[in-house]
Phi, psi and omega in degrees: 000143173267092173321137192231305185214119169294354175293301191278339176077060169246149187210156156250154174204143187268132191276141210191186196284342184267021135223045170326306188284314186325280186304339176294315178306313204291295185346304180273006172238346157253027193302292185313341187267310163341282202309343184286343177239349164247176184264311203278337174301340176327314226274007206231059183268336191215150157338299194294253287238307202278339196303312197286307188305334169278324147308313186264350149323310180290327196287316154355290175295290183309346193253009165083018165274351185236188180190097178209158211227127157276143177242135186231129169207140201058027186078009196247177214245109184237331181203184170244150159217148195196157178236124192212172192067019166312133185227100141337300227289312171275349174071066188208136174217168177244118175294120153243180184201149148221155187221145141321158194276317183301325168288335207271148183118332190272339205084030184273327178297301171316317200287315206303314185268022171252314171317293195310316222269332191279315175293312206287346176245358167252334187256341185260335168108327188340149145287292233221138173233151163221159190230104193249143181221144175307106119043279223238020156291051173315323163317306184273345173260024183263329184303337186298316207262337148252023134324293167102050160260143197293125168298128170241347171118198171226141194265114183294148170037044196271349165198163223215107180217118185039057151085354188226123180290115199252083166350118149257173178270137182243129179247150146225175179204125178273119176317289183337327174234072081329289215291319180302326211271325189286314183325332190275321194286307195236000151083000000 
């Protein structure tokens, strides 16, 4: 596990099928809340439906295209955070993130993507993360902004969840300005 703040007890680890039970429990007790911003929880009716998703997600990882992390604070399973779609080849990934409702609010996220946003531009080499958030998902786009990620603009109608087509916000943030940006994020 990766110590994120010892004020917050806060921690990442990387996630896999050997917290199968875990993340299957978090999933079905936020399934409704997810779903207002994802496509893939639809896809998680069994234990079995998360299990094939976390094999290919490792295989993912293993092919140097993912990066994703369980956030544990105070020892319980509070969320996922990740950098995924990675293309070496251009040195670029997309942060993403989720928390339990009961976590969200604390700073467990920010600190949690200022670690991930710190491993993806020093051990992985990244230039560029982009953060894409729903218009009207305010929660995430407040995380983008103390973040300190650069507005880039928004892609109309970039995805379609229960029926209704969602704007997205597009952010990025360049390993060149991390390090002045990170004092504020991880002090």
């Amino acid at each position: 596990m990766l110590p994120l703040s010892s004020v917050n007890h806060v921690k990442l680890d990387t996630y896999g099928v050997k917290y199968l039970d875990e993340l299957y429990e978090l999933i079905q007790s936020e399934k409704g809340r997810l779903e207002e911003w994802f496509l893939w929880p639809r896809s998680i009716q069994s234990k079995d439906d998360l299990k094939k998703l976390l094999e290919r997600q490792e295989y993912a990882f293993w092919q140097g295209m993912r990066q994703h992390h369980t956030i544990w604070a105070d020892g319980e399973l509070v969320g996922v955070v990740e950098v995924h779609t990675i293309i070496q080849q251009h040195r670029k990934g997309e942060l993403s993130y989720w928390l339990k409702s009961s976590a969200v609010g604390k700073g467990i996220v920010t600190f949690s993507c200022g670690v991930l946003i710190d491993h993806a531009f020093s051990a992985l080499k990244l230039n560029k993360l982009t953060l894409r958030s729903a218009k009207s998902n305010l929660k995430s786009v407040g995380v983008a902004k103390r973040l300190d990620f650069e507005f880039e603009g928004i892609e109309k109608e970039a995805e379609l969840i229960n029926g209704e087509f969602h704007d997205h916000n597009i952010y990025v943030l360049f390993a060149r300005d991390w390090p002045e940006k990170r004092k504020s994020v991880l002090g």
